[in-house]
N, C-alpha and C positions, 0 to 999 in steps of 0.2 A: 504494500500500500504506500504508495505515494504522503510523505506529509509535508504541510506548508505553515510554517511557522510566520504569524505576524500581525498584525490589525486590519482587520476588516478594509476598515474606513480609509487605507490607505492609496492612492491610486497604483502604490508599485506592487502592491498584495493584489489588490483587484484584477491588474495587468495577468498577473500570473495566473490566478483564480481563473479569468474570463478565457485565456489560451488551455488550459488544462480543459474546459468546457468542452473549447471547442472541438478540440481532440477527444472529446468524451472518457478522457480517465480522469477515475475515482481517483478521490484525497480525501484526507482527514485534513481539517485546520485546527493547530492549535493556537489560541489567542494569545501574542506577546507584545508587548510594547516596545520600541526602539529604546535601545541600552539596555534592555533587561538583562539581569543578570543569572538566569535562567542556564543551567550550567550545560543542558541538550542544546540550546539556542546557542551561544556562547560558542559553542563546539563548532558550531553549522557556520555563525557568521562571529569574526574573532573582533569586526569594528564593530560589531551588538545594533547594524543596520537589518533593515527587515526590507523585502521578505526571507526566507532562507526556504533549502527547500531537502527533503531527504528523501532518494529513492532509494531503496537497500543501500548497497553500500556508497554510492554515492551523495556525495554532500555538496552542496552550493549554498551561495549567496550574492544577492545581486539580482533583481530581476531581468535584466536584459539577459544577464550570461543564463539565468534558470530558463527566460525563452529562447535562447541560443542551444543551451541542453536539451531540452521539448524537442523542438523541431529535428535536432539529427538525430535523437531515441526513436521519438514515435514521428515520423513525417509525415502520417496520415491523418486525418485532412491538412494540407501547408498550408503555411500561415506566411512563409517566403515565398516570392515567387520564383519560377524556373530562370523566367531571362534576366540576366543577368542587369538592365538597367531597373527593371521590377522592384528586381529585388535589392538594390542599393538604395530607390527610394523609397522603397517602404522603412528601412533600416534608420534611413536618414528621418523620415517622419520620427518613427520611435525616440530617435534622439533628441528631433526639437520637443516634442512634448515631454520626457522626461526633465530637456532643461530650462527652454523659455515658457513653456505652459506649467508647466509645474512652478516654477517661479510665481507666474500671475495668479492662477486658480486657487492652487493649495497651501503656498505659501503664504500670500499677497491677500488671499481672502479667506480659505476654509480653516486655516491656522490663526486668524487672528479672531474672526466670527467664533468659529465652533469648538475650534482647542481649547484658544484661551480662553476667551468668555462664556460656552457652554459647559467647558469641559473641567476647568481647573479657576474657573471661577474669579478670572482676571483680565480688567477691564480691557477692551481688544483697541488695537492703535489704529486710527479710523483715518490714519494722517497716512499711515500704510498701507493700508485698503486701499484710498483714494492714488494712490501713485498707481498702484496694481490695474486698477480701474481705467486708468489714464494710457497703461498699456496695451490693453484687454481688446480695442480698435485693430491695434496696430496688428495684433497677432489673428486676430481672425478676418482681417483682410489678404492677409498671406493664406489663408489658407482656403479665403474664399477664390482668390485666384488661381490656387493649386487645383482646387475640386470643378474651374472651370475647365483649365486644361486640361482634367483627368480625373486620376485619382490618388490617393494615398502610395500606390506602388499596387501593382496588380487588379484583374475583374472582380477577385473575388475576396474577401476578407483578408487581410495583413494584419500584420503585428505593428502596423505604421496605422491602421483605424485603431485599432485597439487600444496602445498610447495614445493618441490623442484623444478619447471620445473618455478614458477615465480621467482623464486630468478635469474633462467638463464637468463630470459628474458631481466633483468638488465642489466646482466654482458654482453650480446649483444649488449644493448645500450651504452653502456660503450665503444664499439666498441671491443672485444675482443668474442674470441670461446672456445666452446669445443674441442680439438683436435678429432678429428671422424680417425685418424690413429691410437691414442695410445686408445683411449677411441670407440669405434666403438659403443658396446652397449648404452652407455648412450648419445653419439651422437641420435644414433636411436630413443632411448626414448624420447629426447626432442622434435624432429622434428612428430614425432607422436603424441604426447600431443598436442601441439604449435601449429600443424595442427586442433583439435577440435573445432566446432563453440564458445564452450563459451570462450578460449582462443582466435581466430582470432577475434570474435567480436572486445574485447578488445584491442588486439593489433593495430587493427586498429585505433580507437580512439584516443589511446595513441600517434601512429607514428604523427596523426594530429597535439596534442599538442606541440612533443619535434618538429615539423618541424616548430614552430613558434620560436623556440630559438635559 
């Protein structure tokens, strides 16, 4: 049995979670918080980042490398595509959402809204928000002009949608949108991903959790 050690509500846990999906293998998730000191965890990932992930004897940490792992274990259904420009830009998607979208959504906003101030009960820096907010244009203009000329990297699902459509997830619970006026395509796209079992699974789970805070 596959297990995946980390927080739900994370978008690099959810990443891994939503690819495991869609490859339809079982996990067990166990719940840990970044830095725990959880001495199984510890083991898996030694900077005490999440997600980690343990298939028998193998151990990881790191989502990209745990969907880099994925993909050449079980490559059915792929989540890379074959041709080789596909599959550099779906690669590349995954990176800008794990670094410039992740900056805006989860740090910029679901960290300050729902960590800090739902979660540990400390006032959230609204001056923070507001920068995040200020970039939030910039980044889904790029991306609405990526999804005119195509797509994320490949016709069919990529690990370049999937980074990018958890990092929105965030920025939803953060309480804020995509504009679907100015942004209409990449509105569509999230609302199409976000709809998929292995994302609503999740999402549901998740809404379980932030509705206890």
């Amino acid at each position: 049995m596959i297990v995946v050690f980390g927080a739900p509500v994370s978008p690099f846990v959810r990443k891994v979670r939503v690819a495991l999906a869609e490859k339809h293998l079982p996990y067990e998730l166990k719940p840990v918080l970044p830095g725990s000191d959880d001495p199984q965890f510890r083991a898996l990932s030694p900077l005490g980042k999440i997600p980690a992930l343990q298939d028998g004897p193998v151990a990881l940490a790191d989502s990209s490398v745990i969907c880099a792992y994925l993909e050449k274990r079980y490559p059915t259904p792929a989540l890379l595509p074959a041709d080789p420009a596909a599959y550099a830009t779906a690669l590349w998607f995954e990176e800008y959402a794990d670094s410039k979208l992740f900056e805006v959504c989860t740090e910029g906003v679901f960290f300050e809204r729902i960590v800090k101030a739902g979660m540990r009960g400390v006032p959230a820096d609204e001056a923070k928000v507001a920068a995040a907010l200020r970039e939030l244009p910039v980044a889904c203009g790029y991306l609405e002009q990526q999804l005119a000329a195509g797509a994320f990297g490949g016709d069919s699902l990529t690990l370049g949608d999937i980074a990018v459509a958890t990092q929105f997830v965030n920025l939803q619970y953060g309480g804020e949108q995509v504009d679907g006026a100015a942004f209409p395509k990449l509105a569509a796209f999230l609302a199409r991903t976000l709809a998929r079992p292995s994302f609503a699974d999740c999402l549901a789970q998740e809404q379980q959790i932030l509705g206890k805070h």
